[in-house]
PyMOL CGO cylinders between C-alpha atoms (Angstrom):
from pymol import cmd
from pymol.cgo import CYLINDER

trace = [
    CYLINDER, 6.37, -18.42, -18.46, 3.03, -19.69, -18.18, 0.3, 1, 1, 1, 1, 1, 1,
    CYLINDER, 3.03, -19.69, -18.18, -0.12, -17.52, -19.25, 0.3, 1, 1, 1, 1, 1, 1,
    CYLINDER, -0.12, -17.52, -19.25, -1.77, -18.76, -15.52, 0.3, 1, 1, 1, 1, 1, 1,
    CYLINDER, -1.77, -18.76, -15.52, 1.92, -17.53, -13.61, 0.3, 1, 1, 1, 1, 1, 1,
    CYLINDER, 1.92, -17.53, -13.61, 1.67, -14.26, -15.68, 0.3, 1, 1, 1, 1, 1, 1,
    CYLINDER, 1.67, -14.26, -15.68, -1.49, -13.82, -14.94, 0.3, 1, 1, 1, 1, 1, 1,
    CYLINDER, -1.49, -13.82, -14.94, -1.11, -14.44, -11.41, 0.3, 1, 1, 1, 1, 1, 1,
    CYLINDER, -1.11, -14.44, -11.41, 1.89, -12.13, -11.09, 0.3, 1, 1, 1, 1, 1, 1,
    CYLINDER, 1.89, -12.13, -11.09, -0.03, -9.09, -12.82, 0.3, 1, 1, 1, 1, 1, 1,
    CYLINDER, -0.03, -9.09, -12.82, -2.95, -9.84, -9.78, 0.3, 1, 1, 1, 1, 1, 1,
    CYLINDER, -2.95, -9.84, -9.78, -0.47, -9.58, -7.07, 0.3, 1, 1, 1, 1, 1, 1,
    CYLINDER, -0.47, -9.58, -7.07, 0.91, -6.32, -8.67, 0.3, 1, 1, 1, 1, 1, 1,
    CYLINDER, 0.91, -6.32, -8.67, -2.64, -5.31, -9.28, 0.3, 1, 1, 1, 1, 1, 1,
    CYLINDER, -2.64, -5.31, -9.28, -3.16, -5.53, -5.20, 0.3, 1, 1, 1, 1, 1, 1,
    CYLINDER, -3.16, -5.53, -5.20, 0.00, -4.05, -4.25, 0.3, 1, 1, 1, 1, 1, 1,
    CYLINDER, 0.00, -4.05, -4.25, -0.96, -0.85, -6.38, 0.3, 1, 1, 1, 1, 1, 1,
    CYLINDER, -0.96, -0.85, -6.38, -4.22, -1.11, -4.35, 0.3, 1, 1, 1, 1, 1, 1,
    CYLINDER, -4.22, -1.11, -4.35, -3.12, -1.09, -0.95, 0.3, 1, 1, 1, 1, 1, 1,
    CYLINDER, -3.12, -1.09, -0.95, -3.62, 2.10, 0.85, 0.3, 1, 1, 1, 1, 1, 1,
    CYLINDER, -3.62, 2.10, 0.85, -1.62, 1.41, 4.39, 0.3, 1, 1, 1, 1, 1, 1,
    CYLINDER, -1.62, 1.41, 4.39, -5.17, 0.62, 6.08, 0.3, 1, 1, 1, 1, 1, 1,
    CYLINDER, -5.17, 0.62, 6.08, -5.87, -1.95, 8.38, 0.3, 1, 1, 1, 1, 1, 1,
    CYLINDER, -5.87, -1.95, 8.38, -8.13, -3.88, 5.96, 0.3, 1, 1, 1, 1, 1, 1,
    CYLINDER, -8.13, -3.88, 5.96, -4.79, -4.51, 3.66, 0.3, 1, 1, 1, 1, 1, 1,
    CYLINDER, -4.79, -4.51, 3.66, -4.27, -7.39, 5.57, 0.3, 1, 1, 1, 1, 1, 1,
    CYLINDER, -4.27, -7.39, 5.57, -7.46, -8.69, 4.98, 0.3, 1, 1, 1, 1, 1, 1,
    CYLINDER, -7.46, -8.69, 4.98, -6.17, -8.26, 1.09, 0.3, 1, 1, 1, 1, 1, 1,
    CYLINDER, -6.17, -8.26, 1.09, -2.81, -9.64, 1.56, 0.3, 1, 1, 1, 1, 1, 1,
    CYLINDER, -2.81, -9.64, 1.56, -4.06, -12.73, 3.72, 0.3, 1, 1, 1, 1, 1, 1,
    CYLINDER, -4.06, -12.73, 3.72, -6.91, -13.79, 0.88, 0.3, 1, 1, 1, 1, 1, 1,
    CYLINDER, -6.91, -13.79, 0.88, -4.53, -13.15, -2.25, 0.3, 1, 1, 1, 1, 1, 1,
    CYLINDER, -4.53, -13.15, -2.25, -1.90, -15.69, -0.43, 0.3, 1, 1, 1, 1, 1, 1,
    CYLINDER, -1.90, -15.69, -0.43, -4.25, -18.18, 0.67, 0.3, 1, 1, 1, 1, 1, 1,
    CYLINDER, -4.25, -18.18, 0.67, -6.13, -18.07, -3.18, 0.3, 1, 1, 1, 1, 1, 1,
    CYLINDER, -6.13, -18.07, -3.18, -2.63, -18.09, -4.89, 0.3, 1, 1, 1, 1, 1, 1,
    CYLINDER, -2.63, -18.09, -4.89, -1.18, -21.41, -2.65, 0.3, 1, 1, 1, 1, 1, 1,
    CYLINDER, -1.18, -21.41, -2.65, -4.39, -23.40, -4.39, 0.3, 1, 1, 1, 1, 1, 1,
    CYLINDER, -4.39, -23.40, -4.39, -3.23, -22.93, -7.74, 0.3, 1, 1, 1, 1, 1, 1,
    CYLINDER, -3.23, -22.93, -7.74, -1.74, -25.59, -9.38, 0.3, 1, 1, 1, 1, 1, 1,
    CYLINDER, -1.74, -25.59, -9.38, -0.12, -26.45, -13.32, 0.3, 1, 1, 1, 1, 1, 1,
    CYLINDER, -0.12, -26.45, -13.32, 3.23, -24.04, -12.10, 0.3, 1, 1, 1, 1, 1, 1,
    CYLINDER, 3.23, -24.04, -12.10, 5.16, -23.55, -9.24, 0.3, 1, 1, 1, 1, 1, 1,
    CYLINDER, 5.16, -23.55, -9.24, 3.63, -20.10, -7.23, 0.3, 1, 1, 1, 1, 1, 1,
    CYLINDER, 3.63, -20.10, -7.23, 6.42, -17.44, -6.37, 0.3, 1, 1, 1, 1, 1, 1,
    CYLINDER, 6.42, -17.44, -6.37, 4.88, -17.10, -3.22, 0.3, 1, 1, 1, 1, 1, 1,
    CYLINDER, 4.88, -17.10, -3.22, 8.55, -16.44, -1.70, 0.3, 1, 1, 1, 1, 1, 1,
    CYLINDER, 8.55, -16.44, -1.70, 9.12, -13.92, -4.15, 0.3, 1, 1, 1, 1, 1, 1,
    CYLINDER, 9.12, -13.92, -4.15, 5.69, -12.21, -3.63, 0.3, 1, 1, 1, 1, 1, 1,
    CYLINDER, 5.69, -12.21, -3.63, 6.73, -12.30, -0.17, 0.3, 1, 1, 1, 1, 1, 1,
    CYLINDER, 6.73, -12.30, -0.17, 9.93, -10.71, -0.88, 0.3, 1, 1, 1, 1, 1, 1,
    CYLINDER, 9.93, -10.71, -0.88, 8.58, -7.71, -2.57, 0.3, 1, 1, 1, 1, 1, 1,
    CYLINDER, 8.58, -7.71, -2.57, 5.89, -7.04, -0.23, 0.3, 1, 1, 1, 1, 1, 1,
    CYLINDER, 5.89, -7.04, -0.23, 8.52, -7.56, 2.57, 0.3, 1, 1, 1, 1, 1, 1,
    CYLINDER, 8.52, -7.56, 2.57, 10.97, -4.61, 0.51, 0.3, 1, 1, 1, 1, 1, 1,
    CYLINDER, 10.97, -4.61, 0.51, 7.74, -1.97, -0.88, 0.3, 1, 1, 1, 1, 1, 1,
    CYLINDER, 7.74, -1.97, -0.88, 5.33, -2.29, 2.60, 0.3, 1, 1, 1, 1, 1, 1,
    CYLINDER, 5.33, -2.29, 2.60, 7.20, -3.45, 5.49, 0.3, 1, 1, 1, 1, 1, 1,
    CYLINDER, 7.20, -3.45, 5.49, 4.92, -2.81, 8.18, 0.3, 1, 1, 1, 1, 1, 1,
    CYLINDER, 4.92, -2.81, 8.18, 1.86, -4.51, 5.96, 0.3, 1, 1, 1, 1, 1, 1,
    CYLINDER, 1.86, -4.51, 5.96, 4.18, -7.45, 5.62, 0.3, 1, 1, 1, 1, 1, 1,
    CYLINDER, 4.18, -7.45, 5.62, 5.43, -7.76, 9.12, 0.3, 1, 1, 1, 1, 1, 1,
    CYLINDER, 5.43, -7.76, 9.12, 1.42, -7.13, 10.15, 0.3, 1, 1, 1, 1, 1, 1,
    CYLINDER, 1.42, -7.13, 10.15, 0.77, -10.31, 7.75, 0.3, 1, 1, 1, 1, 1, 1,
    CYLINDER, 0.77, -10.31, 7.75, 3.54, -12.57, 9.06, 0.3, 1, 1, 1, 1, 1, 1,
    CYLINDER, 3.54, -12.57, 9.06, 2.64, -11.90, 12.20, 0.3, 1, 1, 1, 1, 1, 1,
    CYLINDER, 2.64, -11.90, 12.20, -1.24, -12.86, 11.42, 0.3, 1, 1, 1, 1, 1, 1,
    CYLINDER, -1.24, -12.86, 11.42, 0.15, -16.37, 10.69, 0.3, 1, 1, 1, 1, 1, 1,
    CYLINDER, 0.15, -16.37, 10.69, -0.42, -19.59, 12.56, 0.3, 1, 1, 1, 1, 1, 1,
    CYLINDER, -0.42, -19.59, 12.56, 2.97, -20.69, 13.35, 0.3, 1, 1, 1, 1, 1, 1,
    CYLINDER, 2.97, -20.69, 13.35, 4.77, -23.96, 11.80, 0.3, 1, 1, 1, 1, 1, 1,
    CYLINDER, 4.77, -23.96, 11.80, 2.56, -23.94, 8.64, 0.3, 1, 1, 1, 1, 1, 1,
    CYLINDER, 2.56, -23.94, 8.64, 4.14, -23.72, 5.23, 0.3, 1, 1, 1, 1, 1, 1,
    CYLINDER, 4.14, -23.72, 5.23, 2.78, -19.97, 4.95, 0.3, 1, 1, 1, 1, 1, 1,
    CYLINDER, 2.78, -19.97, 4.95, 4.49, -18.87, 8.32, 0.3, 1, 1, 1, 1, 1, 1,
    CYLINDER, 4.49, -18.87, 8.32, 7.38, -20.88, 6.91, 0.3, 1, 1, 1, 1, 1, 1,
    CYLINDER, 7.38, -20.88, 6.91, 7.91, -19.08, 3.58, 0.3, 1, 1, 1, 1, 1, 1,
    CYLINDER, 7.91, -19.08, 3.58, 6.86, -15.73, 5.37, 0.3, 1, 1, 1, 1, 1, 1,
    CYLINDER, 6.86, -15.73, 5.37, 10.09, -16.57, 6.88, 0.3, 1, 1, 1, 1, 1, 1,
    CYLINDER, 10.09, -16.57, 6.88, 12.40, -17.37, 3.97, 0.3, 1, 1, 1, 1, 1, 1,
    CYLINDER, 12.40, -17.37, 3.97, 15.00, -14.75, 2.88, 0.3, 1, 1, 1, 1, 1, 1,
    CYLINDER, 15.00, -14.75, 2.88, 15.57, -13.63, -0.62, 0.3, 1, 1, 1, 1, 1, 1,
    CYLINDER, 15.57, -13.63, -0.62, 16.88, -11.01, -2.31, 0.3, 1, 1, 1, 1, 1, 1,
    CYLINDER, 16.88, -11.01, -2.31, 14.81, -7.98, -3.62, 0.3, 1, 1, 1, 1, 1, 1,
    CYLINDER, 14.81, -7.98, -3.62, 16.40, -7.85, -6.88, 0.3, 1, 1, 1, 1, 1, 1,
    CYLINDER, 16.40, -7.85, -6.88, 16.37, -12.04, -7.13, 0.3, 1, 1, 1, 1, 1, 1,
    CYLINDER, 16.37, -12.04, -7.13, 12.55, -11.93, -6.40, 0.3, 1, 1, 1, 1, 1, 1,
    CYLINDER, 12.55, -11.93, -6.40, 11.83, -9.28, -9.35, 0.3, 1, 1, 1, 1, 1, 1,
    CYLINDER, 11.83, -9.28, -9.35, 13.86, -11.00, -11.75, 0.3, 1, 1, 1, 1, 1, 1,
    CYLINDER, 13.86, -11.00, -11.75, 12.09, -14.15, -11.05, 0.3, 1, 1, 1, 1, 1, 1,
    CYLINDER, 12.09, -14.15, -11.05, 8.99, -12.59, -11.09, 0.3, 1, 1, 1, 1, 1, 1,
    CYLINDER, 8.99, -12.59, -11.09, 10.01, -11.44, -14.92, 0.3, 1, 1, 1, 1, 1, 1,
    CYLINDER, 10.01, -11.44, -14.92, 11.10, -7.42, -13.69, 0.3, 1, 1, 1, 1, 1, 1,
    CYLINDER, 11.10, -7.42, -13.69, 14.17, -7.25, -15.34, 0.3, 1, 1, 1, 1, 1, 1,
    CYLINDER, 14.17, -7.25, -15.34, 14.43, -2.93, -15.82, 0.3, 1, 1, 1, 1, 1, 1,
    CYLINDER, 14.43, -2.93, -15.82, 13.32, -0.29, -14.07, 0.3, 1, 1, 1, 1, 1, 1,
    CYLINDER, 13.32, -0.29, -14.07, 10.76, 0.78, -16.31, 0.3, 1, 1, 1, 1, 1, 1,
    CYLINDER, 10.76, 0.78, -16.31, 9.19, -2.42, -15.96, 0.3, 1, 1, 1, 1, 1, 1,
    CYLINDER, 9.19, -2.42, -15.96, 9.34, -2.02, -12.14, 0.3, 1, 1, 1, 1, 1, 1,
    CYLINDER, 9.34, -2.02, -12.14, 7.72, 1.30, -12.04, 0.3, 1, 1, 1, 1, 1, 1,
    CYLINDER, 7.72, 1.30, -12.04, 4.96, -0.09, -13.94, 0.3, 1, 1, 1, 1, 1, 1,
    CYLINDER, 4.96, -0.09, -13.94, 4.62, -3.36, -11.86, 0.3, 1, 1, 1, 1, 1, 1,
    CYLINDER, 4.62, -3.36, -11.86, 4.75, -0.76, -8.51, 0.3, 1, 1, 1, 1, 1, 1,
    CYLINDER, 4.75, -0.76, -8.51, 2.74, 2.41, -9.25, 0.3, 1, 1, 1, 1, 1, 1,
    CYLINDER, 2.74, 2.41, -9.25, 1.49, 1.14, -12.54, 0.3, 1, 1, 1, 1, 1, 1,
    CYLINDER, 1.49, 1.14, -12.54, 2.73, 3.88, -14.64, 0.3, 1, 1, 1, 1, 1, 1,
    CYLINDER, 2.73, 3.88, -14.64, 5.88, 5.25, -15.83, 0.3, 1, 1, 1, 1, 1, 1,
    CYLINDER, 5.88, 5.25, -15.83, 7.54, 8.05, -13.56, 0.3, 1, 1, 1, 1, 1, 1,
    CYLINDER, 7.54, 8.05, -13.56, 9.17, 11.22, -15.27, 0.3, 1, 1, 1, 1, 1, 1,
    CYLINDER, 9.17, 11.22, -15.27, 12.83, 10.98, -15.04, 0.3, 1, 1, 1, 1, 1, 1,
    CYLINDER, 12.83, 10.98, -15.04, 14.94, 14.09, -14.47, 0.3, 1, 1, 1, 1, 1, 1,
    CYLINDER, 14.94, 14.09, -14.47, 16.73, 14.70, -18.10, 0.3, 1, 1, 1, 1, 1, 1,
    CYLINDER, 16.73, 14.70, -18.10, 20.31, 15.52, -17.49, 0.3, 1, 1, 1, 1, 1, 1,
    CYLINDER, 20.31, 15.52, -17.49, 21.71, 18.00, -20.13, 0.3, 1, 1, 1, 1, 1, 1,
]
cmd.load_cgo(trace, "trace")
């Protein structure tokens, strides 16, 4: 994986940890998509990012697709299923440690069974 992909994956983690289920998380969401679909040198996992926003905020996504103009390529992949679990492998989340960091950036206390 790319250094640039990486990097852009740890920002859209970065924002997710951010949002705080306001109205201005849209404003967020919209500028972080329309920034990431200009990068080029890799293919962007906007689809996946998509995905995960879709499965961890619902409303913020459905909000967001909603804000789209209809018929462009962003309303188009807003609109493009995938699986949760495809998306975070894809997007290099391959345990759940690794997803609790990526989510709430830190590792949750498990219950230790005895």
């Amino acid at each position: 994986m790319s250094m640039e992909r990486q990097a852009l994956i740890d920002d859209f983690f970065v924002m997710i940890r951010k949002l705080n289920k306001t109205g201005a998380d849209i404003i967020h969401v919209r500028d972080f998509f329309w920034k990431s679909s200009g990068k080029r040198g890799f293919v962007t996992p906007t689809v996946e990012f998509m995905t995960v926003l879709k499965t961890y905020n619902v409303v913020l996504f459905h909000e967001f697709r909603k804000s789209l103009v209809p018929n462009t390529s962003m309303h188009i992949l807003a609109n493009v299923h995938m699986e949760a679990g495809d998306a975070l492998i894809s997007l290099g989340i391959t345990s759940i440690e690794q997803l609790q960091l990526a989510v709430k950036g830190k590792l949750s206390e498990l219950p230790v069974e005895v």
